[in-house]
C-alpha positions, -999 to +999 in steps of 0.1 A: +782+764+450+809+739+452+806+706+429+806+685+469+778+704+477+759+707+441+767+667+440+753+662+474+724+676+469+720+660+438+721+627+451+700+637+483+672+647+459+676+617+439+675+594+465+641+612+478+626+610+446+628+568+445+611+569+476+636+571+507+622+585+534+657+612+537+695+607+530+723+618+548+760+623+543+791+617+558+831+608+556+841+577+550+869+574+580+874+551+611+848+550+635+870+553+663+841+562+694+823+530+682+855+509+685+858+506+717+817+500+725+818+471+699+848+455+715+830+456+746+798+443+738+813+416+717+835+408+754+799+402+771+785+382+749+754+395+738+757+389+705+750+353+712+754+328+682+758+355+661+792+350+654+795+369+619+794+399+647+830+389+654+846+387+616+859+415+598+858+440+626+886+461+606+859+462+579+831+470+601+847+502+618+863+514+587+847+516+553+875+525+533+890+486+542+854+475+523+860+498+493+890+513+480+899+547+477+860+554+497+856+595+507+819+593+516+790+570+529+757+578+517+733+571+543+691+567+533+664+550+554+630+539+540+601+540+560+578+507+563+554+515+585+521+494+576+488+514+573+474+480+586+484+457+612+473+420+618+437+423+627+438+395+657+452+405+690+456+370+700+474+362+670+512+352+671+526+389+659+552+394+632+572+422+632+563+451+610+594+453+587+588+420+578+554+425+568+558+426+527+591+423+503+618+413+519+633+450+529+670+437+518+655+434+480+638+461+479+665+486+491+693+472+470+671+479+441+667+512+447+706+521+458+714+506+425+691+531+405+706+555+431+743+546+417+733+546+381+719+583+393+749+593+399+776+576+372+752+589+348+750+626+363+783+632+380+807+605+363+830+579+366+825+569+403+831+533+419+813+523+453+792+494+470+755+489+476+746+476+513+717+473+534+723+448+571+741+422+546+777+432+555+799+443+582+789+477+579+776+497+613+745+511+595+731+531+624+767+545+632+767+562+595+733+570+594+741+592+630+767+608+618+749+618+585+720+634+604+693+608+600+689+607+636+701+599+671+706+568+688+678+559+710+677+541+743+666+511+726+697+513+702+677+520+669+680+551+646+649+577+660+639+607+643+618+636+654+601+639+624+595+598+614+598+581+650+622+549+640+603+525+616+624+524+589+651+504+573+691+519+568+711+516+536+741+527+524+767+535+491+800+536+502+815+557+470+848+571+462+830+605+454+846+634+479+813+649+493+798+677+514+793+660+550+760+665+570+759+676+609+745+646+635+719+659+649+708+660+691+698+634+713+657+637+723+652+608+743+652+626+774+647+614+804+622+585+789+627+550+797+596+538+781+618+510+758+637+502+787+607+494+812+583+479+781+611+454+772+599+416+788+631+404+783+650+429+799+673+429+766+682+465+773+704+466+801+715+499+797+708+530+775+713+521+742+730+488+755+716+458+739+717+423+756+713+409+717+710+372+733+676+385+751+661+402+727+630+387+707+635+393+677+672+373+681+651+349+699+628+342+672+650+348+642+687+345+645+689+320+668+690+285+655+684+266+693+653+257+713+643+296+725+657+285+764+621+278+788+629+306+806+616+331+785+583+310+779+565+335+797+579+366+783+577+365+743+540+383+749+528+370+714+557+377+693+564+346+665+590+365+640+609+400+652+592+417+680+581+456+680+576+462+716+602+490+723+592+511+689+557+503+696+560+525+734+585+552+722+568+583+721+583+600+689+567+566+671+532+588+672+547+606+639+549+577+621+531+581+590+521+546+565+546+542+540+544+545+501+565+519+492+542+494+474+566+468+479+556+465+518+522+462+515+516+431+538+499+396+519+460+404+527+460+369+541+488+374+568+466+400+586+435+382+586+451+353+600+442+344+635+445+323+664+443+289+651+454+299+616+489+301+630+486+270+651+476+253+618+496+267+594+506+242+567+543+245+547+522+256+515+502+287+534+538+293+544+551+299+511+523+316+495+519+343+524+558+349+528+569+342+501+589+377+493+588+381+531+622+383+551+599+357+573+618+333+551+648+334+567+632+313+600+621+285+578+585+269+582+603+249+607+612+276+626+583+296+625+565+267+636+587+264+665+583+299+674+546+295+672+548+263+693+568+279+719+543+299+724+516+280+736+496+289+761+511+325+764+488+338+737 
């Protein structure tokens, strides 16, 4: 066994044993088919106000420009799929990633443990920690490493684990053995497509991001526009709708990680607990939660938009 492979499969078991879901491999090199696609998508627009989409594109298509002398991106996902949801279907819904710890927290810890893993086990190596908190393509690496295929709905699936799960990475400047992408099985399925009110998915795994819920209700920082007052069916933070239809979401399986284990409160809420919420009930329920990051204010908006379409 070569000391790539012996390393790699070292780190793949490490990685497994803190509690990722799987963990992938591949070289650090330019993403030169997603280039183009970004460039595009950025030209129409739909990223909206997120702007940050359009800084440090060098970075984002090329990871050695984020850490020097980088030979391989480590790719693991962590499942968070709740073994409970929110127990009122009338409720204002929150998406399911958002249900306990903030995931950002919670995978940063573990991708350090990860690197200690390996300087303590392999040596000297240098690399960066990142989970959605860069300008890193996540999903790209996490392709290529075999985690998964693209779907329609332009999230990582799996055959195996369906798509609820988060995407990390360590950029390291450790040479190691690459892992095979694996097939498309979407199909000729267009369950995300036709489920999506918003018609945010204007193509196969084409994203209109400036349609999409969960931008709607989380990045951005505007009035939600009136004409999408009937079309948010519910959804107060994130929106699920196009994992909730696919069909390889039925293997989703409840996650171990104790860290997103929803506040009890949060799923008993109903109705008029979320018309009512108050700026303290706020910060006790979400207080770890990425729910944070709208503000009471803007959850409250959110929740006020959606009167009476709930």
């Amino acid at each position: 066994m070569t000391s790539k492979l012996k390393y790699s499969e070292m780190i793949k078991a490490e990685a497994k044993r803190l509690g990722f879901l799987d963990c992938g491999i591949s070289k650090a090199t330019f993403l030169e088919e997603e280039a183009p696609r970004l460039e595009e998508w950025l030209k129409r627009g739909y990223q909206g106000e997120m702007k940050w989409m359009e800084n440090h594109i060098d970075k984002r298509l090329d990871p050695r420009k984020l850490v020097d002398g980088a030979k391989s991106v480590v790719s693991v996902i962590l499942n968070y799929y709740p073994e409970e949801t929110q127990k009122h279907p009338d409720a204002p819904k929150i998406a399911k990633y958002a249900y306990g710890e903030d995931y950002h927290f919670v995978i940063k810890r573990k991708l350090k443990e990860l690197t200690e893993f390996i300087q303590t086990e392999i040596g000297e190596v240098s690399g960066r920690a990142f989970t959605d908190s860069a300008p890193v393509m996540d999903r790209a690496w996490a392709e290529r490493s075999g985690l998964g295929w693209t779907g329609k709905h332009s999230l990582l699936l799996s055959k195996g684990t369906g798509s609820f799960y988060l995407i990390g990475e360590l950029i390291l400047d450790l040479d190691l053995e690459d892992d095979t992408p694996v097939a498309d099985h979407c199909g000729s399925c267009t369950k995300c497509i036709d489920a999506c009110p918003t018609n945010a998915i204007v193509a196969p795994k084409l994203v209109d991001g400036s349609k999409c819920i969960s931008y709607l209700t989380i990045e951005l920082k505007d009035q939600i526009s009136p004409s999408f007052k009937d079309q948010m069916e519910g959804w107060a933070f994130g929106c699920d709708i196009c994992q909730d239809v696919c069909p390889w979401n039925r293997f989703s399986k409840p996650t171990k990680v104790e860290e997103f284990s929803p506040h009890p409160e949060m799923l008993d809420m109903n109705k008029q607990d979320w018309q009512e919420i108050t700026e303290d009930v706020f910060r006790k329920v979400f207080k770890k939660s990425a729910v944070k990051r709208a503000k009471y204010a803007g959850l409250k908006q959110n929740i006020d938009f959606l009167k009476p379409t709930y």
